[in-house]
LOGUSE-293037 format. One line per field, with one value per residue: residue number from 1; residue in three letters; x, y, z of N, C-alpha, C in turn. Coordinates in nm, 3 decimals. Example, Ala and Ser with C-alpha at 12.3 -4.5 7.8 and 13.67 -1.06 7.14 Angstrom:
% residues 2
lumpa	[1  2];
balo	[ALA  SER];
n_x	[1.319  1.285];
n_y	[-0.569  -0.225];
n_z	[0.780  0.708];
ca_x	[1.230  1.367];
ca_y	[-0.450  -0.106];
ca_z	[0.780  0.714];
c_x	[1.320  1.290];
c_y	[-0.330  0.003];
c_z	[0.780  0.787];
//
This chain:
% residues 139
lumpa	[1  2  3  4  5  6  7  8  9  10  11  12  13  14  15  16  17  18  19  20  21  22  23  24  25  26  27  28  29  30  31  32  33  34  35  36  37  38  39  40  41  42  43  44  45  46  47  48  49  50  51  52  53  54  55  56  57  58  59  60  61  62  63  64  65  66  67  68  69  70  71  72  73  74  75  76  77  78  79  80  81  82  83  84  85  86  87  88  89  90  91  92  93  94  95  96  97  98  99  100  101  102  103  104  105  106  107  108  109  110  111  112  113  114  115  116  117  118  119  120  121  122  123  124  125  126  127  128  129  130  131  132  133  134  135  136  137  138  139];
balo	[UNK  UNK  UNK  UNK  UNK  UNK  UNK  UNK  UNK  UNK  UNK  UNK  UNK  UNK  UNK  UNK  UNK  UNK  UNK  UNK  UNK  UNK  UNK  UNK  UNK  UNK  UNK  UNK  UNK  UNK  UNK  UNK  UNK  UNK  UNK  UNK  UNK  UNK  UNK  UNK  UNK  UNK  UNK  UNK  UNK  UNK  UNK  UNK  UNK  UNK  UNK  UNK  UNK  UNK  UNK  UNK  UNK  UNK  UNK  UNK  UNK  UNK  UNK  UNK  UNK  UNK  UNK  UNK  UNK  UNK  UNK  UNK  UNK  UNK  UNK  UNK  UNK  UNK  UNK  UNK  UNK  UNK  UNK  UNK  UNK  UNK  UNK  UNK  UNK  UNK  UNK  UNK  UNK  UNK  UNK  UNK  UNK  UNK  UNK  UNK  UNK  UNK  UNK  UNK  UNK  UNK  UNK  UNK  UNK  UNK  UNK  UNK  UNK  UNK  UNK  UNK  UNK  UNK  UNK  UNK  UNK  UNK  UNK  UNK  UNK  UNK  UNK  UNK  UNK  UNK  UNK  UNK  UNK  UNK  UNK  UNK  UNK  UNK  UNK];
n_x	[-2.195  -2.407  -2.485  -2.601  -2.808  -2.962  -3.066  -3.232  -3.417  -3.490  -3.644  -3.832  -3.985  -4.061  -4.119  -4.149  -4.237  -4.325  -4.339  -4.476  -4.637  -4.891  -4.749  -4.891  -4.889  -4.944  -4.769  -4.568  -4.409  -4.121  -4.050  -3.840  -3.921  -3.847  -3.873  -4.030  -4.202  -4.169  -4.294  -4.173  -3.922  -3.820  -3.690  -3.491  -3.130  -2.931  -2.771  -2.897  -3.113  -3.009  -2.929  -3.140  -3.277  -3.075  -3.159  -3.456  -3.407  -3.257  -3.469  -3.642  -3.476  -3.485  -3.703  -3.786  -3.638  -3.725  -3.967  -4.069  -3.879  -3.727  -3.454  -3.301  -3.336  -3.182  -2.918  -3.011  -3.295  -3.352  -3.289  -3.488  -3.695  -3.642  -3.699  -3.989  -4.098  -4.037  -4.113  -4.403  -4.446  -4.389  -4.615  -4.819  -4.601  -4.668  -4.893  -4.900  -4.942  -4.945  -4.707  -4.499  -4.537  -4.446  -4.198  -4.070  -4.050  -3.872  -3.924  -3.880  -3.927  -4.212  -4.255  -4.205  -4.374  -4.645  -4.576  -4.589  -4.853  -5.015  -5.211  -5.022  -4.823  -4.924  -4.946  -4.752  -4.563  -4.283  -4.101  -4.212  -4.147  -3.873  -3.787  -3.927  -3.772  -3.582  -3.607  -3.707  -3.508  -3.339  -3.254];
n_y	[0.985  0.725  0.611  0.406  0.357  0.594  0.609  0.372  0.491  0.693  0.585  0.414  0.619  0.831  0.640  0.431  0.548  0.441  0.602  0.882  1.112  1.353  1.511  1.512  1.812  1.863  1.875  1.732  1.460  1.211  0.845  0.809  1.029  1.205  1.597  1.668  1.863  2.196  2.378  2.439  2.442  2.160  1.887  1.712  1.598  1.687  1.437  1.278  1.254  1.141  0.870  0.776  0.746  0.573  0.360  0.352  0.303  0.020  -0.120  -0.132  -0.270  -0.529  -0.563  -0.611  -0.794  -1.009  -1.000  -1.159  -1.188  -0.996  -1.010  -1.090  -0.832  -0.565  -0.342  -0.055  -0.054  -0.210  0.028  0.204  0.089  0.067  0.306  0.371  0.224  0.324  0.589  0.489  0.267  -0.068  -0.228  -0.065  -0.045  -0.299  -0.314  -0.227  -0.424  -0.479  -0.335  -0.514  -0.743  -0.704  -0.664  -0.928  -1.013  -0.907  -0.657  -0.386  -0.144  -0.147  -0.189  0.086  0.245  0.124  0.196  0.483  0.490  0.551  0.645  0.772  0.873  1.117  1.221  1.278  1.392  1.492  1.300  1.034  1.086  1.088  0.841  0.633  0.651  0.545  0.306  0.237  0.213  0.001  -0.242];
n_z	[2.250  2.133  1.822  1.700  1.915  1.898  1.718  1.696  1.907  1.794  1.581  1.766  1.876  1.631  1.425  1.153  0.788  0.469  0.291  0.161  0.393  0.585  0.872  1.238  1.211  0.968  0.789  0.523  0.561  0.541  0.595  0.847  1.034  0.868  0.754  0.446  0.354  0.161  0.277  0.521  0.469  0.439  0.255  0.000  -0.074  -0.339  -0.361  -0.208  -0.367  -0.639  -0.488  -0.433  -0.717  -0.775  -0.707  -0.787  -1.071  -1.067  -0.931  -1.123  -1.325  -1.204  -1.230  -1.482  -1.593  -1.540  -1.769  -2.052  -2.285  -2.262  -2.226  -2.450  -2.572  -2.807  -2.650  -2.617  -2.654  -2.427  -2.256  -2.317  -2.271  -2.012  -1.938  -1.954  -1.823  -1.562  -1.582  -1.599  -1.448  -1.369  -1.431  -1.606  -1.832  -1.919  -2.051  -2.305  -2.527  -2.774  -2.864  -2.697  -2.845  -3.091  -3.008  -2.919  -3.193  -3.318  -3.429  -3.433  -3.585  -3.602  -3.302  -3.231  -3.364  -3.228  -2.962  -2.943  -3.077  -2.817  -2.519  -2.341  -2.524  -2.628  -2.388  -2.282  -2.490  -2.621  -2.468  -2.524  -2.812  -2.846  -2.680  -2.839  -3.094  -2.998  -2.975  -3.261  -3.359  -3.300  -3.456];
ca_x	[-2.328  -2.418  -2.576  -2.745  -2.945  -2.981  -3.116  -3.349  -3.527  -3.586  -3.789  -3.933  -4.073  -4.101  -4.125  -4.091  -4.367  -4.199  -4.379  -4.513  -4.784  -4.882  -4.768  -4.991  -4.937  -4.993  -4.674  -4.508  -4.275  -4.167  -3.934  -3.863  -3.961  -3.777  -3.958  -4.028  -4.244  -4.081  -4.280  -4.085  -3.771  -3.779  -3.657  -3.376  -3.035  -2.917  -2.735  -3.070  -3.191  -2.904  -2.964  -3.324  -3.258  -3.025  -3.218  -3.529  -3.369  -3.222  -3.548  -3.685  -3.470  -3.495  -3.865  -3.813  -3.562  -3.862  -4.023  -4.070  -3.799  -3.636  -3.314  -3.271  -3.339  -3.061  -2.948  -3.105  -3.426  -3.408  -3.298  -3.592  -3.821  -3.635  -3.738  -4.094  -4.130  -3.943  -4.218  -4.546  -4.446  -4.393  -4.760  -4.844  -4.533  -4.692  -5.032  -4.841  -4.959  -4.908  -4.567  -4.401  -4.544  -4.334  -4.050  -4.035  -4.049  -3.736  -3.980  -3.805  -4.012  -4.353  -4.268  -4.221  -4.511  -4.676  -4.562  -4.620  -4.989  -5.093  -5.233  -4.884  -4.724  -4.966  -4.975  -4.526  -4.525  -4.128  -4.021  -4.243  -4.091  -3.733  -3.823  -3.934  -3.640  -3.433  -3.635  -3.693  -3.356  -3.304  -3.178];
ca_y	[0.956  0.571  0.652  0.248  0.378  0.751  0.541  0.299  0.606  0.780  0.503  0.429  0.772  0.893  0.551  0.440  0.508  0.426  0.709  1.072  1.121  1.438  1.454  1.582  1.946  1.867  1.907  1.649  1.388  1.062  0.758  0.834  1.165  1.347  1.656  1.708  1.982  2.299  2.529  2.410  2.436  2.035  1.834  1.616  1.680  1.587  1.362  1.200  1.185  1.015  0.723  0.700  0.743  0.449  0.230  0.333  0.255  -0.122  -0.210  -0.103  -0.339  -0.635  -0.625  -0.611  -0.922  -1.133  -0.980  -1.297  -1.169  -0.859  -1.028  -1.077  -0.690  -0.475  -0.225  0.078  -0.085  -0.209  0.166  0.320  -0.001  0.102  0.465  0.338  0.150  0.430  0.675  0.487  0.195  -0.197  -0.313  0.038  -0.093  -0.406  -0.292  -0.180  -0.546  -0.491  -0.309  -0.628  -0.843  -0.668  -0.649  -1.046  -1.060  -0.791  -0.578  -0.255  -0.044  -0.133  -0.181  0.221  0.279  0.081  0.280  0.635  0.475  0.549  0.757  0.820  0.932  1.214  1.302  1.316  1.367  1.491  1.213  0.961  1.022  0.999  0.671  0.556  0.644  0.463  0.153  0.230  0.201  -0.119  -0.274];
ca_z	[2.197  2.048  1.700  1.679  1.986  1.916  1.580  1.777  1.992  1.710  1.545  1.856  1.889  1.496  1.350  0.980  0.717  0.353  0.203  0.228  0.473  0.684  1.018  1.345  1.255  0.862  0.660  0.463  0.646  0.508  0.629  1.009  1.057  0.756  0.688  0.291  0.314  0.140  0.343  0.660  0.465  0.465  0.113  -0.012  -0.097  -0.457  -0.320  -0.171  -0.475  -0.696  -0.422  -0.477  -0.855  -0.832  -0.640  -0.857  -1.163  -1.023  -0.932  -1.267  -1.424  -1.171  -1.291  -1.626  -1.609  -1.567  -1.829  -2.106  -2.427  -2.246  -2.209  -2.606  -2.712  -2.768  -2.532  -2.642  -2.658  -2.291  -2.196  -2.364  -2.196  -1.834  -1.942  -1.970  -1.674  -1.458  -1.572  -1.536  -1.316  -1.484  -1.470  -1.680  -1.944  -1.981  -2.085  -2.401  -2.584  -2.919  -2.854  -2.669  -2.945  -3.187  -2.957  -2.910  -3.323  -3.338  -3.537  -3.384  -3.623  -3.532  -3.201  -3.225  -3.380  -3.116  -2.850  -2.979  -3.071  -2.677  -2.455  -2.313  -2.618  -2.630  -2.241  -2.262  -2.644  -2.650  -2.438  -2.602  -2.949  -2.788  -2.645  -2.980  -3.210  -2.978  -2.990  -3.377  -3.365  -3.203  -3.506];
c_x	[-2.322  -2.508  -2.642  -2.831  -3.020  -3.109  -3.295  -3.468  -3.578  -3.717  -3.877  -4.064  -4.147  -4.185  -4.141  -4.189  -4.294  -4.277  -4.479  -4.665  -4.778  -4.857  -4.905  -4.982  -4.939  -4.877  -4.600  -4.391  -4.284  -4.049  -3.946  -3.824  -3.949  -3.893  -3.885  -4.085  -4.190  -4.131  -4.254  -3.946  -3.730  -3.719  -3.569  -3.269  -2.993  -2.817  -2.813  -3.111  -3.150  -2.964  -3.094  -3.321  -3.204  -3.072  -3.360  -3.495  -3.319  -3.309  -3.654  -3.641  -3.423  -3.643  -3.820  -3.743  -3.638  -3.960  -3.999  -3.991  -3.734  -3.510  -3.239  -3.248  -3.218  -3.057  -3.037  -3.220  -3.482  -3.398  -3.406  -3.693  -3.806  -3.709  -3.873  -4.129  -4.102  -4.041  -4.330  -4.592  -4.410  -4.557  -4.818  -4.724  -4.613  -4.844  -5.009  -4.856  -4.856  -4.777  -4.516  -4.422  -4.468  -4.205  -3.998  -4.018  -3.937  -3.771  -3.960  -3.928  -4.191  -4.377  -4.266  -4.354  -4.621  -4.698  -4.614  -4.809  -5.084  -5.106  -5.101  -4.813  -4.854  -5.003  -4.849  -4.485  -4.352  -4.061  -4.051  -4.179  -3.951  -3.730  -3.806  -3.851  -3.538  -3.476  -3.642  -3.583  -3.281  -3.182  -3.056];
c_y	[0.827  0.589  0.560  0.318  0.500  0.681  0.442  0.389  0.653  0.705  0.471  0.522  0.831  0.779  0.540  0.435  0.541  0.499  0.800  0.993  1.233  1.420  1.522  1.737  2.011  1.891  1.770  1.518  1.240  0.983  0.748  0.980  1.292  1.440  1.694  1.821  2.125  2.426  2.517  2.367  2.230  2.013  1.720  1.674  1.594  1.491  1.199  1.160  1.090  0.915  0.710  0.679  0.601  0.328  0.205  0.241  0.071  -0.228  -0.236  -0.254  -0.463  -0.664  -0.649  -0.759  -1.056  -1.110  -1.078  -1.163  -1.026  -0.884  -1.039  -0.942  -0.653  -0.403  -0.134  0.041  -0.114  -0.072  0.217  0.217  0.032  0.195  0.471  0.320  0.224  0.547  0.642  0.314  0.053  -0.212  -0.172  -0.003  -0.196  -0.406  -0.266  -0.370  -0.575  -0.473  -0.419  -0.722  -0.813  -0.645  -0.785  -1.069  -0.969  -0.722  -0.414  -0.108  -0.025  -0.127  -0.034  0.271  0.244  0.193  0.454  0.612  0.491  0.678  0.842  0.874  1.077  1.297  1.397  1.308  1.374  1.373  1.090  0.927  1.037  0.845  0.610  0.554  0.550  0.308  0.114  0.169  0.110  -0.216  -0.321];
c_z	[2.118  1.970  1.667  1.819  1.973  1.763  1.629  1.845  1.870  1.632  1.636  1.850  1.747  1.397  1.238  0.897  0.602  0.291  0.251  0.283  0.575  0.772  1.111  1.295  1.062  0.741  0.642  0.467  0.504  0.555  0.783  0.993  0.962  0.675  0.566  0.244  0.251  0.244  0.468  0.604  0.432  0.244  0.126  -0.104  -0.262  -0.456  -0.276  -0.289  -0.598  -0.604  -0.428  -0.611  -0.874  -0.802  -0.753  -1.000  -1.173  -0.980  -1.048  -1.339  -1.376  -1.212  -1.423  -1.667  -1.607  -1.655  -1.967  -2.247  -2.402  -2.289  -2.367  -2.633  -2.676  -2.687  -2.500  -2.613  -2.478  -2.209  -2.221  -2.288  -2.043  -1.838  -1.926  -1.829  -1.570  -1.456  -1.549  -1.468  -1.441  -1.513  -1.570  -1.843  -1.976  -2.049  -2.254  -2.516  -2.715  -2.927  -2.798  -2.790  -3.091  -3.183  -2.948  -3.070  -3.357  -3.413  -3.468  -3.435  -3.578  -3.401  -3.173  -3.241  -3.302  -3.030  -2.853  -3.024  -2.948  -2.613  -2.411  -2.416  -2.610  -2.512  -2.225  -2.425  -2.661  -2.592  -2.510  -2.726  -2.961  -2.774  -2.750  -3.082  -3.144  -2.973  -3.169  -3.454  -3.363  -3.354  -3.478];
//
């Protein structure tokens, strides 16, 4: 069996859609053909999901690298800004005004207060005021 053509038919036939969408008989596929649906048994293995995790996370923080005074903060601070961006996308981090404007002045503390000032801190309150001690923190 030649697995580059067994590879080729199948896109042929299934072809590649980079995210969930029903198929013809309504359950959950995504990629080339992989059913996700649970009630056909479909999913991903945690294995699957480490590699989406790591890819998520790498493109997290190729955005953020163009973000104007990331590259200055301390660690912590860019972990808790990946952590941000990883939950409600970059262009949802950057809406956060006031908080970067206290993060380019190394004002660590307000930049907390900032952040916990939003809708998001009261949608994900426990993770929110994680986030924020570790930027509080930044110091």
């Amino acid at each position: 069996m030649n697995d580059e053509e067994l590879k080729k038919q199948l896109l042929r036939h299934e072809g590649l859609v980079p995210h969930a969408y029903q198929d013809h008989l309504g359950f959950w596929t995504i990629g080339v053909g992989r059913l996700i649906d649970e009630r056909r048994g479909g999913g991903i293995s945690e294995d699957e999901a480490m590699v989406l995790l790591h890819n998520d996370i790498e493109k997290v923080k190729r955005q953020l690298q163009c973000v104007d005074g990331f590259f200055f903060l301390p660690p912590d601070v860019k972990q808790a800004l990946c952590n941000m961006a990883f939950q409600m996308g970059i262009s949802g981090l950057l809406r956060f005004r006031n908080m970067w404007a206290a993060l380019r002045r190394h004002d660590f503390k307000d930049a907390a207060r900032e952040a916990l000032d939003s809708k998001w801190a009261t949608q994900t309150p426990k993770r929110a005021h994680e986030i924020a001690e570790m930027i509080r923190k930044g110091e």
